[in-house]
N, C-alpha and C positions, 0 to 999 in steps of 0.2 A: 382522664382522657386527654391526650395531645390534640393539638390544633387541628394538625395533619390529619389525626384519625380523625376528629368530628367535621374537617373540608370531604374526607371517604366518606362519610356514612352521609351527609347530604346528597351527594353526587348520587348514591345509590338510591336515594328518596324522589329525586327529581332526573332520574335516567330518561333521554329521549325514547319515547315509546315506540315499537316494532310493528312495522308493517301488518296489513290484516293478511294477507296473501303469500307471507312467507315469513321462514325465520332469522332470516337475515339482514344487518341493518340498511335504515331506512336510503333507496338511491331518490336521486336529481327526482327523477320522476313522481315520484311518493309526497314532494310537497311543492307549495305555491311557488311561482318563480319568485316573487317578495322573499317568502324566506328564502329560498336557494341565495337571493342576493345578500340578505342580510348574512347568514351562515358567512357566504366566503368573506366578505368584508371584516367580520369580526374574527375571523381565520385568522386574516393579514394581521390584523390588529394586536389581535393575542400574541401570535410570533415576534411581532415588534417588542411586547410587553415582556417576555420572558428575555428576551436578548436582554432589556431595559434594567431588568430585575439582577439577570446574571451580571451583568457590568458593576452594578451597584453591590454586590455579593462579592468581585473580586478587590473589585475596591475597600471594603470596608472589612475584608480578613473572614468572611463570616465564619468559615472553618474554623479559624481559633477564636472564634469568637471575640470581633471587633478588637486585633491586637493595638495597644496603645504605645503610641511612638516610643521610641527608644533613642538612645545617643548612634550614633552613625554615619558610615562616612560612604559615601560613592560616589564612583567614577563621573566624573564631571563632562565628559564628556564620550562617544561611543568611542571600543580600544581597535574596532574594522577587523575583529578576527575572523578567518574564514572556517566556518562551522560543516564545510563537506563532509562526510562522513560515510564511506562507500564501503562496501562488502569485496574483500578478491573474485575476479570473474576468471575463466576461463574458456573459450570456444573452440569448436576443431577448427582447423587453419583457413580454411576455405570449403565450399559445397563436398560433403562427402563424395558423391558423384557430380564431377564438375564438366563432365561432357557433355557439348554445346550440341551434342545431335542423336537421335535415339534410334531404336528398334524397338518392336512388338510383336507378337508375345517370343519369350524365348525359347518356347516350342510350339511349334505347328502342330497342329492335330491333323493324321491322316481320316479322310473324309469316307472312305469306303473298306476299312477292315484292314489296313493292315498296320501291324503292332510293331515293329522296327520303327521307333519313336525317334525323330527328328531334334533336337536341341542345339539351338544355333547361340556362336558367343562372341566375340571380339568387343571391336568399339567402329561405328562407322564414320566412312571416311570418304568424304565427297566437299568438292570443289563447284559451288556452281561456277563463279568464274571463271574457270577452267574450262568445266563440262556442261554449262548449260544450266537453266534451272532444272529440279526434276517436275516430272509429268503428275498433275493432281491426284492426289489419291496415290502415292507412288509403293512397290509393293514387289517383295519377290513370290515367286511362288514355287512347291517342288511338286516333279509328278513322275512317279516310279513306271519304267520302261521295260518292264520285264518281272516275274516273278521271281523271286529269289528268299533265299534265308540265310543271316547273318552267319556265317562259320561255316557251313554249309557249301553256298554256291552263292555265285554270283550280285552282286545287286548293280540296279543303275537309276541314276537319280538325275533327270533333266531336271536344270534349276534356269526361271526364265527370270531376267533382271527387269527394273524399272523402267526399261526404254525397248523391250522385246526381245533382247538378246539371247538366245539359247545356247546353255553347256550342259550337254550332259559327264556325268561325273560317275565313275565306277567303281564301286566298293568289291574291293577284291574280296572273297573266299576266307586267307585271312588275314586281314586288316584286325589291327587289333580295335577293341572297341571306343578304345580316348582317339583313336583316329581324327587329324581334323581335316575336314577339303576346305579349300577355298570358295570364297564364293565374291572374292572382292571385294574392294574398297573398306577393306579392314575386319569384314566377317568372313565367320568359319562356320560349317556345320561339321558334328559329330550325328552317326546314326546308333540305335544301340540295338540288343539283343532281340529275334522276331523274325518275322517276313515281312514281304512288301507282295505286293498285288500291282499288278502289268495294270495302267491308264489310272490308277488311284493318284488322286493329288488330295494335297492339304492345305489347310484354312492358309490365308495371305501371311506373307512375314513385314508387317507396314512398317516403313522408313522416312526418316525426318531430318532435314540440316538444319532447322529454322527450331525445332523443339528439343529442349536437350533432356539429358536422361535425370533420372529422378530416385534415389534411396527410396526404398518402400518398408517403414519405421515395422509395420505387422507379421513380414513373414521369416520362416526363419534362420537363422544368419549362416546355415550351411545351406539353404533351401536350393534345389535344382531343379532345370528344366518352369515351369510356369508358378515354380516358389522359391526361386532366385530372388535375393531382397535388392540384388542388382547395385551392388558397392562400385566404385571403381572400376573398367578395368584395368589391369595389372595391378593392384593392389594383394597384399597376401591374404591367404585363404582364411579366413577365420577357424581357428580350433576349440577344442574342447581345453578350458586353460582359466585363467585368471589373473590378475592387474591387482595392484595397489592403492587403494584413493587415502589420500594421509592416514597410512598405517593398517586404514581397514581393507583386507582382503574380500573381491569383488570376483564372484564366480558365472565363467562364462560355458556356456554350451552352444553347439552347432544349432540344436532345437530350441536355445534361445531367439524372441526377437529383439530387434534392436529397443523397442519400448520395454519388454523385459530385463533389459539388463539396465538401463535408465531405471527403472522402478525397484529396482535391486538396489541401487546406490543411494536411491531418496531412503529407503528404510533401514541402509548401514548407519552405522554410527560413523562414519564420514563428517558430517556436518556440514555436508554439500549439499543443495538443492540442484536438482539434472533436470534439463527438459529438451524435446527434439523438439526443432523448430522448425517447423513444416515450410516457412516461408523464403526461410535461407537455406534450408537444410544441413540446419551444425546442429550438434548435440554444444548447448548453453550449459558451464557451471556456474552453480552462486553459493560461495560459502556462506553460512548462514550465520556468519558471525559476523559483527561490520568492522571497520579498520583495519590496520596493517597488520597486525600480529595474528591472524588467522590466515592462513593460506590454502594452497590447494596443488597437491603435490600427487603425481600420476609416476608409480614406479613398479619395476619385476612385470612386465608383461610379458605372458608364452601364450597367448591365446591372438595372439595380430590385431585383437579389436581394435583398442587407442588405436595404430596403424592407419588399421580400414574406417576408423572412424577420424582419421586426421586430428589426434588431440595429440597435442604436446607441451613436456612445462616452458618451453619457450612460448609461447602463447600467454604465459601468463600475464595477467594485470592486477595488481597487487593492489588491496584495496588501501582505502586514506582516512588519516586520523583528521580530527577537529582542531586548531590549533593550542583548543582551551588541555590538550593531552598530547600535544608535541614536545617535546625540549624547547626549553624557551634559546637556546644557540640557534635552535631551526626555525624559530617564530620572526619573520623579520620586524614585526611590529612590537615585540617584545624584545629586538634583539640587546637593548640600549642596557639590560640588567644585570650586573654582576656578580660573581660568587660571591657569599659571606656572610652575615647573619641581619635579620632584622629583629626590628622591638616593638612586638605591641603590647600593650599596658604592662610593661615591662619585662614579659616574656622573650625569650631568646628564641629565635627561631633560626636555623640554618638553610640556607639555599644554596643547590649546586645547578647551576647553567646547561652545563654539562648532561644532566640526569632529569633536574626537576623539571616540571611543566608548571602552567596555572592552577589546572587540579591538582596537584601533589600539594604544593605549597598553602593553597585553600584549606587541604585537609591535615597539613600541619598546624596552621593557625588556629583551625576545630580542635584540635587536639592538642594544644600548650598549654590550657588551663590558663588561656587570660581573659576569660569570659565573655567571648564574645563569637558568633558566627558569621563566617564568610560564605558568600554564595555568587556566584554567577549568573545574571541574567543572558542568556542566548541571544531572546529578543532583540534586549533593550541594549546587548552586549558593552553591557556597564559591570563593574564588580561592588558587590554590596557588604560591608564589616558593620556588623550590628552587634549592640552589646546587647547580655544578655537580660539583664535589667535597667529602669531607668533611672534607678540610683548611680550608677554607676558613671563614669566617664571612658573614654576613649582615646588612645594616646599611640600613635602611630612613628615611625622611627624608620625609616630605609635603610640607616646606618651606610651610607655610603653603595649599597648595591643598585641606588635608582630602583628599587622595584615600584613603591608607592606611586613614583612617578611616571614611571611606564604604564601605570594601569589608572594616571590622571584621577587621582587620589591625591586630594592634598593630607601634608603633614602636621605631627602637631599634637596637642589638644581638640577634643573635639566635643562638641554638642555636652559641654558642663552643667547646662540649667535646663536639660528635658524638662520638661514636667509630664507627671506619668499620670495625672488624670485626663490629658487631653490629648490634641494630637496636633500636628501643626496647620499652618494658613492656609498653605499648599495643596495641602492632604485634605482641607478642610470644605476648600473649595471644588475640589474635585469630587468630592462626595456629596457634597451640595449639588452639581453640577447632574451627576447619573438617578438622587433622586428628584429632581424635578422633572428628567425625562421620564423615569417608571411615573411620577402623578400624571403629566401630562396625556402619558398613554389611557392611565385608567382614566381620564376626565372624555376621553373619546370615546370608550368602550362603554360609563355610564352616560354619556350626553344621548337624549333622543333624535335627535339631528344628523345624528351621525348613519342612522339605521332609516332606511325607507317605509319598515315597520313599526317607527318608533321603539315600543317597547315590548312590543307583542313577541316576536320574537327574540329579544337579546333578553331576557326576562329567562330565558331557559338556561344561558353561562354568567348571567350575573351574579345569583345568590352568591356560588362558593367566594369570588371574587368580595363581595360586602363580607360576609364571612370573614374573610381574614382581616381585611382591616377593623372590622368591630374586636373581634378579640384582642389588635392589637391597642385600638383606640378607646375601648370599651363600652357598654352596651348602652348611652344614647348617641341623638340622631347627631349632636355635633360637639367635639372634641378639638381640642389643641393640647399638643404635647413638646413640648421642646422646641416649639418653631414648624411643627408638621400639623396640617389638619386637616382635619372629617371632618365634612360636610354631607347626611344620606337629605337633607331638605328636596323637595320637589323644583325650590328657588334657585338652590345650589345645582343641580342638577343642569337646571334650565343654561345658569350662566355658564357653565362647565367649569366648576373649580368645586366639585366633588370633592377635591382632596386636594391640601394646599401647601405651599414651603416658602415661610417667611425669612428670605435668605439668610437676613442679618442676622437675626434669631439663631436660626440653626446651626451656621458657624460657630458664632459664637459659644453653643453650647457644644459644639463638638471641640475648640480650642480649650473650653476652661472644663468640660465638665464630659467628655467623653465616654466614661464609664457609666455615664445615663443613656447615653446615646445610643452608646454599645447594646445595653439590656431592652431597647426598644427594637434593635433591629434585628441582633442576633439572639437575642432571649436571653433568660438564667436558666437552669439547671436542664432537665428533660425538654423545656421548652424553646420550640424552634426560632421566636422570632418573626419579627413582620416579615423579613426579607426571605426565608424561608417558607413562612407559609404563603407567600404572594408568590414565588415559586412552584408550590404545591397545588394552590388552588387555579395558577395559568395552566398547568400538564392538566386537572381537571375536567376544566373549561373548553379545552382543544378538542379533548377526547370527545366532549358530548357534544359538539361543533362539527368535527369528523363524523362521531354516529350520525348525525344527523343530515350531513351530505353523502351520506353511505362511502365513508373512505374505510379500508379497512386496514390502513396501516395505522404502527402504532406511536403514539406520542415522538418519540425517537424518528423512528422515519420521515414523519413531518417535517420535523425541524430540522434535520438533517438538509 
């Protein structure tokens, strides 16, 4: 049985126990405020402790378990390349409907029966400084003057404006039915097929210079009279047709709405992300690819939408590469490199200026067979050539391209007398440095001083915690290993050095003898390692910390 599994099967032995009153875990209320405070305090604690643990896990390789120094050479100082890295955007050009003044609804409903259905359209057109402000609530309204039926006989439509103004307005006999009347300041009405009823009027036509009008994403994109999605006016009519999004054809209908045809293009193989944006009102694109070489290309429309939806490839913004995948010609910080070949441990490598980047050239270095790996730190934006064993040496060569030195890299010979059981001063002190923060933390989490309940409560996340250090320290009360020690004494406890790191010690055996070090932290074979299972048993410990403040999210979200 692994470490890990026997910190699980504790965890399940000493599970905080479930309310009598429900089955759910245990909230704030369910216990003393003592524990409530000890709980969050040893919260904090833990989260500090696992940060504590992961630092010392990145430091010490534990993925490849504890890897030992090698010959190698990096960038001596940061190279400042700019790591932007953006996806092509494209937006419609401005508010699909970008009129600063509106109307409502675009059909009145007649209010007592009669069916010659009203549909009013333009774009309105008012000056207060001209004409005044308008009157609150401002508002046409029509009221039919006579009985009549469309084709038939007669109709007459008194329409009274904002300000009380009356016209009546006469629909001949036959007036064909697209007929428009005026009704001023840039609206029209059309009446359609039906009658009309003598003193019948209809719901208000309300108007606005201060509110402007608004695309409505849900109805649909032929919709007429009160399912007009209300585009532009003058803008083209949307058809039954279809557009081009790079290459994938994108089909449009009248009885599409504008969210449908957006949700049409997220599911093409496009490779566009669409969204409408209720707050500017543009349809947003985002290739879904990042850098320049993805784009986003809108062609063959017969259907007006692009059009009526103001998209165009002049709009475009073309997304940006990293400069670590520029041409080093385009890289100003790199610009100093010249075409021709370099030499590492005697491999010929060629570079063209013109073509190659940092990545390219990395991944030729990976691949000359002079055994050694290059990589790029983003971060630390340094460049790192590591050999692949520590027998080996390292021998670097710009041959006159300046590359080495562009990337502040010295030349040369390099790191001749690795030694491959240890690691170096550097490296050695820094790992010194992140464990005595993980002791430090656990010496707070085992101290009773630290808890208002002493031991009464933190006695519920302790175990798994002693747990892994016993396994790794093994099974009595006080151990030394390499410069690390266990301490479980009542004495120890008291003073708070639980667990201890005799610095000079510990270096030292991480400089000369590393490969011990290694196997203490990150284990041999199936086995995980201190640094592992003190990881293992902090996500434990949380979780039954969390049950026990009734949190229900989980380890992750915590620490997140």
């Amino acid at each position: 049985m692994s470490v890990i599994q026997a910190i699980q099967n504790i965890v399940r032995s000493t599970r905080v126990g479930q309310s009598d009153v429900g089955s759910g875990p245990i909230q704030f209320s369910s216990i003393s405020a003592e524990a409530q405070g000890d709980f969050l305090r040893a919260r904090t604690e833990l989260l500090n402790l696992f940060r504590a643990v992961e630092r010392l896990a990145e430091l010490s390789n534990i993925n490849t378990r504890f890897k030992l120094d090698l010959p190698d050479a990096r960038s001596q100082s940061p190279l400042g390349l700019d790591m932007t890295n953006t996806a092509a955007m494209l937006n419609s050009a401005d508010e699909i409907n970008a009129s600063t003044t509106s109307f409502t609804p675009f059909g009145p409903d007649w209010l007592g029966g009669s069916t010659a259905d009203i549909t009013v359209g333009g774009e309105y057109q008012y000056d207060p400084a001209t004409n005044g402000p308008l009157p609150p609530g401002a508002a046409y309204t029509f009221e039919s003057r006579r009985n009549g039926t469309r084709g038939s006989s007669q109709i007459l439509i008194r329409v009274e404006d904002p300000f009380g103004n009356r016209n009546n307005v006469a629909v001949a006999r036959n007036d064909p039915l697209n007929q428009q009347y005026d009704l001023g300041n840039g609206l029209y009405f059309t009446i359609g097929p039906g009658s009309t009823i003598n003193r019948d009027t209809t719901t208000v036509l309300s108007v606005s210079d201060t509110i402007g009008s608004a695309v409505n994403p849900n109805l649909p994109l032929g919709g007429i009279r009160n399912q007009n999605p209300n585009f532009q006016f003058g803008s083209l009519a949307i058809e039954d047709g279809s557009f081009d999004l790079n290459g994938e054809n994108i089909s449009v209908a009248t009885t599409d709405t504008l969210n449908d045809v957006v949700d049409r293009i997220n599911l093409s193989n496009a490779g566009v992300t669409a969204v409408f944006n209720a707050l500017t009102e543009r349809i947003e694109f985002v290739q879904n690819t990042l850098g320049s070489g993805a784009t986003i290309d809108l062609q063959n429309d017969d259907s007006n939408f692009l059009a009526a939806a103001k998209l165009d490839n002049l709009n475009l913004v073309d997304g940006i590469d990293p400069e670590t995948i520029q041409r080093f010609d385009d890289v100003a910080a790199l610009s100093s490199i010249q075409s021709g070949d370099v030499f590492v441990n005697g491999q010929q490598i060629s570079i063209d200026t013109a073509n190659d980047s940092l990545e390219t050239v990395l991944d030729k270095i990976n691949n000359s067979g002079a055994g050694v790996v290059a990589t790029f730190d983003s971060a630390a934006q340094q460049v790192l050539i590591e050999a692949n064993d520590a027998t080996s040496v390292l021998d670097l060569d710009s041959n006159g391209t300046g590359l080495f030195g562009a990337l502040n890299i010295p030349e040369g010979r390099l790191d001749p007398e690795a030694v491959s059981r240890g690691i170096s001063r550097r490296k050695s002190y820094e790992i010194a440095d992140a464990t005595e923060a993980v002791f430090d933390q656990l010496n707070r989490l085992f101290s009773d001083s630290t808890f208002v309940g002493q031991g009464n409560n933190a006695a519920t996340f302790r175990g798994v915690l002693e747990f892994a250090l016993r396994s790794a320290f093994g099974d009595s009360d006080q151990s030394e290993i390499l410069g690390l020690g266990f301490d479980a004494s009542s004495n120890a406890r008291l003073r708070g050095d639980f667990t201890t790191v005799d610095r000079r010690e510990f270096t030292s055996n991480l400089q000369r003898r590393g490969n011990l070090v290694r196997d203490l932290l990150a284990g041999k074979g199936d086995e995980g390692g201190l640094v592992k299972s003190l990881l293992a048993a902090t996500q434990q410990a949380l979780g039954t910390v969390n049950q026990a403040l009734g949190l229900s999210g989980t380890f992750v979200d915590t620490y997140a």
